[in-house]
C-alpha positions as CSV (number, residue, x, y, z in Angstrom):
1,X,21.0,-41.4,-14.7
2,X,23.4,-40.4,-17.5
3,X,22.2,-40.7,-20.9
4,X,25.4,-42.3,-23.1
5,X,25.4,-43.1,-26.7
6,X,25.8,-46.8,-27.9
7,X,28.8,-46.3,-29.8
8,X,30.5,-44.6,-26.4
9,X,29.3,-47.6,-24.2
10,X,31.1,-49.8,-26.8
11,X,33.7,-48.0,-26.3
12,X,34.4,-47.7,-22.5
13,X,33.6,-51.6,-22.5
14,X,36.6,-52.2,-25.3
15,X,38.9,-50.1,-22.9
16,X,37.8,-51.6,-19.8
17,X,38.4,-55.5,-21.4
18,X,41.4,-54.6,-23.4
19,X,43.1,-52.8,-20.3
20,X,42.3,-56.4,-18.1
21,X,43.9,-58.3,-20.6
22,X,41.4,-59.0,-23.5
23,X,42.4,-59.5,-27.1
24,X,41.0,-56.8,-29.4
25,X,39.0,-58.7,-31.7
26,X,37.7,-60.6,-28.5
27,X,36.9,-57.3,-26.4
28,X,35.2,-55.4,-29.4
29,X,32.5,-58.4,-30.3
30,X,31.7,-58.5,-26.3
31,X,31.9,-54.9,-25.9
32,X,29.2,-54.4,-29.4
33,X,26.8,-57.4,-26.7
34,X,27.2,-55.4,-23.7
35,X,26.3,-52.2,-25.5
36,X,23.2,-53.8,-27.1
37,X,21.8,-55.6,-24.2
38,X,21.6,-51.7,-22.6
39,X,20.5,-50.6,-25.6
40,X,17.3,-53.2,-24.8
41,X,16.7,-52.6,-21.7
42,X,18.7,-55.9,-20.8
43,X,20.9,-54.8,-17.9
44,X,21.5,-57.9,-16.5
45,X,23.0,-59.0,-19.6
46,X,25.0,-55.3,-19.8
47,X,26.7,-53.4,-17.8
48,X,26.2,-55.6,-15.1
49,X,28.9,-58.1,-16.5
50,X,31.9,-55.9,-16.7
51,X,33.1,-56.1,-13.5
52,X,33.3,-59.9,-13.4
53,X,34.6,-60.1,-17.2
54,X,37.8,-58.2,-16.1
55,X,38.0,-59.6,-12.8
56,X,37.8,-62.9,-14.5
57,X,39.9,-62.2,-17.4
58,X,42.9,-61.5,-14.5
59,X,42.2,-64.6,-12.9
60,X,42.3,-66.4,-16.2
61,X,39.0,-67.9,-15.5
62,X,38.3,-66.7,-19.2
63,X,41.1,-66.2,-21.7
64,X,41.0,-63.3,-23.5
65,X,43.1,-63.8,-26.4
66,X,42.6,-66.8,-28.0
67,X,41.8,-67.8,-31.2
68,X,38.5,-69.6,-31.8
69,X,39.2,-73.0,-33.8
70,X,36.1,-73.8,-36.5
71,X,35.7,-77.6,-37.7
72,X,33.0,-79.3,-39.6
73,X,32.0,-82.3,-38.2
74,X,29.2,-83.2,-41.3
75,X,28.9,-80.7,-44.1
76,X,25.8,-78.8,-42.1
77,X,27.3,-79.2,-38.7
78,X,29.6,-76.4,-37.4
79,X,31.5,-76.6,-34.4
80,X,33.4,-73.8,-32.8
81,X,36.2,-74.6,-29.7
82,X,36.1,-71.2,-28.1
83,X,39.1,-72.4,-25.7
84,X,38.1,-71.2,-22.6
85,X,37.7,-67.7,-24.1
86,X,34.2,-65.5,-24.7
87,X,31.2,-67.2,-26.7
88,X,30.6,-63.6,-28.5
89,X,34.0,-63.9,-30.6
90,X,33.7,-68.0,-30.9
91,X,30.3,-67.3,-32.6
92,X,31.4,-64.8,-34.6
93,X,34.0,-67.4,-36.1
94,X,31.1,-70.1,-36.7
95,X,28.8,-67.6,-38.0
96,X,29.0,-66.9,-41.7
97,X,30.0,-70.9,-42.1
98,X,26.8,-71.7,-40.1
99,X,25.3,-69.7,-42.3
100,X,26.4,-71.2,-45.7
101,X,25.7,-74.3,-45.0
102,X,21.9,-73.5,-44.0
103,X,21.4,-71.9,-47.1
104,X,22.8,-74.9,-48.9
105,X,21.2,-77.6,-47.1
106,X,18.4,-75.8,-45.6
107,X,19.3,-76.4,-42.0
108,X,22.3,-76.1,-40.6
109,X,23.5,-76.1,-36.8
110,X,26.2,-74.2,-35.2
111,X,27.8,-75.9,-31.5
112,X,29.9,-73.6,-29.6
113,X,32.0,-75.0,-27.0
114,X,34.1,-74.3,-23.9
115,X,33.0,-71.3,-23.8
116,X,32.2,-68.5,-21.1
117,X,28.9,-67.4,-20.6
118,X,27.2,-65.6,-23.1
119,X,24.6,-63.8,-21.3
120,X,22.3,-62.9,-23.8
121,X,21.4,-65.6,-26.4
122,X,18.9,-63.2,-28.3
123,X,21.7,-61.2,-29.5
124,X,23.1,-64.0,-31.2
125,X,19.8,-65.9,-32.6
126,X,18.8,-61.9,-33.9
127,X,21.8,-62.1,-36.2
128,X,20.9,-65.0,-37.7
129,X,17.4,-63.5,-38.4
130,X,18.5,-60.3,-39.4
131,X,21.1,-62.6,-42.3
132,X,17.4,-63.8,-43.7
133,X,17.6,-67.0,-41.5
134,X,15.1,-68.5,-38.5
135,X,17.2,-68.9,-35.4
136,X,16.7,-71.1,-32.6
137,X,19.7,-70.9,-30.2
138,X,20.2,-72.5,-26.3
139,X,23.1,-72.7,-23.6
140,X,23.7,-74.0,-20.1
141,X,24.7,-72.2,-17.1
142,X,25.6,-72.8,-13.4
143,X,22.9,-75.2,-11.3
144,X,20.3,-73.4,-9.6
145,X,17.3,-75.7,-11.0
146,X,15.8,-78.7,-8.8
147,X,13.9,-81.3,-10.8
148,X,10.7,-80.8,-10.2
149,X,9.4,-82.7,-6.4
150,X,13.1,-82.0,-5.9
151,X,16.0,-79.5,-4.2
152,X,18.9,-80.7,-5.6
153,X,20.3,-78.7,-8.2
154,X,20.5,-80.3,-11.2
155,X,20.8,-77.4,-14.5
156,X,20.9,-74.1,-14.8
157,X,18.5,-71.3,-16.1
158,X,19.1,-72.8,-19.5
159,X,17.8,-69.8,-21.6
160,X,16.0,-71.0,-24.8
161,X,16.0,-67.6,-27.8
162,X,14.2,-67.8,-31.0
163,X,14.5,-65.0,-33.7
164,X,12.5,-64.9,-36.9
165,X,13.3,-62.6,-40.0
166,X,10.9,-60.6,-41.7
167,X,12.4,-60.6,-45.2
168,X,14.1,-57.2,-44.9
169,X,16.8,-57.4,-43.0
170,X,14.9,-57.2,-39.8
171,X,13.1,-59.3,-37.0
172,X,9.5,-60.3,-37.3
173,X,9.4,-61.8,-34.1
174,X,11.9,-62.9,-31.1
175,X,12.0,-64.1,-27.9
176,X,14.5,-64.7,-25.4
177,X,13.6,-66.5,-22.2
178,X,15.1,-68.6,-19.3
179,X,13.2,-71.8,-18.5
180,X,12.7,-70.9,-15.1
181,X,10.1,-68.8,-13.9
182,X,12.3,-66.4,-13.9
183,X,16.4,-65.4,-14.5
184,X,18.7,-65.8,-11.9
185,X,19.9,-61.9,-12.3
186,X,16.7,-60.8,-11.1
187,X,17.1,-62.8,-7.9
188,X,20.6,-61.5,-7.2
189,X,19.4,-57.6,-8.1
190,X,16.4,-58.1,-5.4
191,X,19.1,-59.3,-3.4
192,X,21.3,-56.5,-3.8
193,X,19.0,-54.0,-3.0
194,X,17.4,-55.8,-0.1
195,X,14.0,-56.0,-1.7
196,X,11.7,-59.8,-1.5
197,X,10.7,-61.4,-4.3
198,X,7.5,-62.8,-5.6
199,X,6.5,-66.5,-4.2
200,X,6.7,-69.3,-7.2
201,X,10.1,-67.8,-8.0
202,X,12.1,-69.8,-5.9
203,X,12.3,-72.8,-3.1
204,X,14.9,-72.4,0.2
205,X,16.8,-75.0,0.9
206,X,14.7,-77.3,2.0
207,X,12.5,-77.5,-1.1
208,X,9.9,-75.1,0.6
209,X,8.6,-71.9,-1.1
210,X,10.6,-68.4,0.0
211,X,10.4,-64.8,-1.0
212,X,13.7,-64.2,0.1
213,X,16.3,-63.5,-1.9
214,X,19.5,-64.9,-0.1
215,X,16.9,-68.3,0.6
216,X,16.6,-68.6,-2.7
217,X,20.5,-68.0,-4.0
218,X,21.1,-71.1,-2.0
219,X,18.1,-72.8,-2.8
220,X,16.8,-73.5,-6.4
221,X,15.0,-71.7,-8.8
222,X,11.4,-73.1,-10.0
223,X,11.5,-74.2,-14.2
224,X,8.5,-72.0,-15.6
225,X,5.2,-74.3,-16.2
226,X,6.6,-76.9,-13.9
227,X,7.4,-80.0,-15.7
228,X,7.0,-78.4,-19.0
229,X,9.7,-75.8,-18.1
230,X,11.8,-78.4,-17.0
231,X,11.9,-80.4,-19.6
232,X,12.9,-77.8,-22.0
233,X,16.0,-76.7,-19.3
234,X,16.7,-81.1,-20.0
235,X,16.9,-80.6,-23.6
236,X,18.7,-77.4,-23.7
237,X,21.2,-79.1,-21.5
238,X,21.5,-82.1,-22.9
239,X,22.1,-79.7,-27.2
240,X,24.7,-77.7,-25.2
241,X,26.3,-80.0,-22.7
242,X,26.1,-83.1,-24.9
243,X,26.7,-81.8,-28.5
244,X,28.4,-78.6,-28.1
245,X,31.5,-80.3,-25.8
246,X,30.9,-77.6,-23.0
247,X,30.2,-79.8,-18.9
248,X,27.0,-80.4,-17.3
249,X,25.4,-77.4,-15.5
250,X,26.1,-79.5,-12.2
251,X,29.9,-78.9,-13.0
252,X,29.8,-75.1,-13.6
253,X,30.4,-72.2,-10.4
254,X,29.0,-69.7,-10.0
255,X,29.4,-67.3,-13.7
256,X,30.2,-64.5,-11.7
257,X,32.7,-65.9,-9.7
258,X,36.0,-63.9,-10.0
259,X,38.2,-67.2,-9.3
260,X,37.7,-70.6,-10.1
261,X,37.6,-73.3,-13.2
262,X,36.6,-71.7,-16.7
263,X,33.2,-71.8,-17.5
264,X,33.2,-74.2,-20.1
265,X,29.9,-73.8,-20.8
266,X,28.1,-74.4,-24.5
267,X,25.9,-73.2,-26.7
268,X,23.8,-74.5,-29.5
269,X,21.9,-73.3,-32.5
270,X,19.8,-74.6,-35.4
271,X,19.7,-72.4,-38.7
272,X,17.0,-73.0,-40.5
273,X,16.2,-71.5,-44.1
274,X,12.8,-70.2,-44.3
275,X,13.4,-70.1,-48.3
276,X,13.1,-74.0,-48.7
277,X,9.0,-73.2,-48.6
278,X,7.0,-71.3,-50.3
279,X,4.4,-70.4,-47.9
280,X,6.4,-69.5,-44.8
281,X,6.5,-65.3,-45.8
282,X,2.7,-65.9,-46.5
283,X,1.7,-67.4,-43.2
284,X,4.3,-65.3,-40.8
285,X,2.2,-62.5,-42.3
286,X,-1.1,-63.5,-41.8
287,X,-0.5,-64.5,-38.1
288,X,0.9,-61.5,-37.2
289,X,-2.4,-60.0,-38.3
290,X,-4.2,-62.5,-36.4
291,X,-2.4,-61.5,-33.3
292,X,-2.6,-57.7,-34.2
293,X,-6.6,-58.2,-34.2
294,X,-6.6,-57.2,-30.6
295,X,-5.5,-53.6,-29.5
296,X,-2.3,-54.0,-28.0
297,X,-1.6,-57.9,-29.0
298,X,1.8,-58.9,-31.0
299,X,4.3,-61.2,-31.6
300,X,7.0,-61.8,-29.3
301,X,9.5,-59.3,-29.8
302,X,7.7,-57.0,-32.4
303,X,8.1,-53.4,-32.3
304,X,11.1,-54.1,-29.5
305,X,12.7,-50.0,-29.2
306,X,16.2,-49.7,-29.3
307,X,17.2,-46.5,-27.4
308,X,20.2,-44.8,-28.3
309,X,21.5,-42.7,-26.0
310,X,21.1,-44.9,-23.0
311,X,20.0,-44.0,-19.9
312,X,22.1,-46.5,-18.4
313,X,22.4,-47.2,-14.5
314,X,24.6,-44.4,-12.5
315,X,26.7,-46.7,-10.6
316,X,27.3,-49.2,-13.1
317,X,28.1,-46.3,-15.3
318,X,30.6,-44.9,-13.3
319,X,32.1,-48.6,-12.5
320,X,32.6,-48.9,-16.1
321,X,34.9,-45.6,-16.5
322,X,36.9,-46.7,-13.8
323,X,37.8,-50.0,-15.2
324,X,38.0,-48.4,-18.5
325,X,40.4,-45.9,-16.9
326,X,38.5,-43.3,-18.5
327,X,37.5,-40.0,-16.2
328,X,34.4,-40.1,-14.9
């Protein structure tokens, strides 16, 4: 397993996106995710993407060169068109606004719109912690839920993050989680390497329980809690579908897909400015010492490592190069 620095990862990614047809303001902000998400631990959200970004980027199933277009709908309401190209550069463009007008008004929200996926929403809800803000951010994806009694598919995974600053520039706590028991990647990894997967996962076809793989890719996926998971996919899809302009989950192929319609998915965030109360720095801090009481207890996301160099996966290493038309 090679061991690559972050900035070199980056790098190959750029290439690899530029060389496929990618804009270079587009390719650098989705290169700096990719690179970050291995720098996690987050391969699914990594490496793991490349292949279909470039493939997809030749297909025109994403555009790679466009230019984000930023409107304000109310004075605290920022909406981004990303026009069929990558969420990472479209939330670039609606970040520092977003962030204005949450430290004006308190709370702001930021709505990015026809947009490809954008894999990891932690990334994007840890910037807004790390500018001083609490971020709560969502997004849609392709169908793979049933409703719950159900096995049609209705939403997708419907990832909810939420990233709170610690009043120095970093992250007191953060989490980043699908509302499904568990993320569709790790279905299609087990699948890939022939391995089962644990029962409550997933249903088959026919609404029945299976700890196969391939069963459940054209089943559904189960929302984590049950109902409660559920209805948290609901609202996720109804802020991203409904308010940030992208379709309904139902409408969406599959996000790796090399062919096919856009994505035009959405995503949705709420800035909120732990500065309008005086007591928010003093209770963060005292219940992260609750939680620290026990050995081995924290909050979501503390202490997370970020490893640079990488040991990052052989094959998808080598992929990368070869996109990147780099020498292996």
């Amino acid at each position: 397993m090679p061991s690559v620095p972050m900035v070199k990862i980056e790098r190959t990614v750029q290439a690899a996106l530029v060389r496929h047809g990618a804009g270079a303001f587009a390719a650098a902000e989705v290169a700096r995710a990719t690179a970050m998400a291995e720098a996690v631990g987050n391969r699914i959200c990594g490496l793991y993407y490349l292949e279909s970004y470039c493939l997809q980027l030749q297909s025109g199933r994403v555009q790679g060169d466009v230019v984000p277009v930023v409107t304000t709908p109310r004075p605290a309401a920022i909406h981004v068109d990303a026009l069929m190209g990558f969420a990472q550069p479209a939330f670039a463009y609606g970040l520092a606004p977003a962030l204005d007008a949450a430290r004006q008004y308190g709370v702001a929200t930021l709505a990015v719109g026809h947009a490809h996926t954008c894999t990891s929403l932690g990334y994007f809800t840890e910037q807004i912690a790390r500018a001083g803000l609490i971020g709560l951010g969502m997004t849609n994806a392709s169908p793979i839920v049933a409703a719950p009694g159900g096995k049609s598919r209705v939403i997708g995974t419907n990832p909810i993050a939420f990233s709170v600053p610690d009043g120095d520039g970093g992250l007191a706590m953060q989490f980043d989680q699908s509302t499904t028991t568990v993320a569709l990647g790790k279905i299609t990894m087990a699948k890939a390497a022939g391995t089962s997967i644990p029962e409550g996962w997933a249903l088959d076809v026919d609404g029945n329980p299976t700890t196969d793989p391939e069963a459940a890719l054209a089943g559904s996926l189960v929302s984590m809690g049950g109902y409660k998971g559920w209805g948290f996919g609901i609202m996720a899809e109804l802020l991203t579908a409904g308010l940030a302009g992208g379709v309904l989950s139902r409408d969406v192929k599959p996000l790796k897909a090399a062919e096919g319609p856009p994505h035009d998915l959405g995503q949705f965030y709420i800035l909120i400015d732990p500065s309008t109360s005086d007591s928010f720095g003093a209770r963060l801090s005292a219940l992260s010492e609750i939680v620290a009481q026990d050995d081995g207890a924290r909050l979501p996301g503390q202490h997370r490592a970020v490893s640079d160099p990488v040991d990052v996966d052989d094959a998808a290493w080598a992929q990368a190069l070869e996109l990147a038309a780099l020498p292996q």
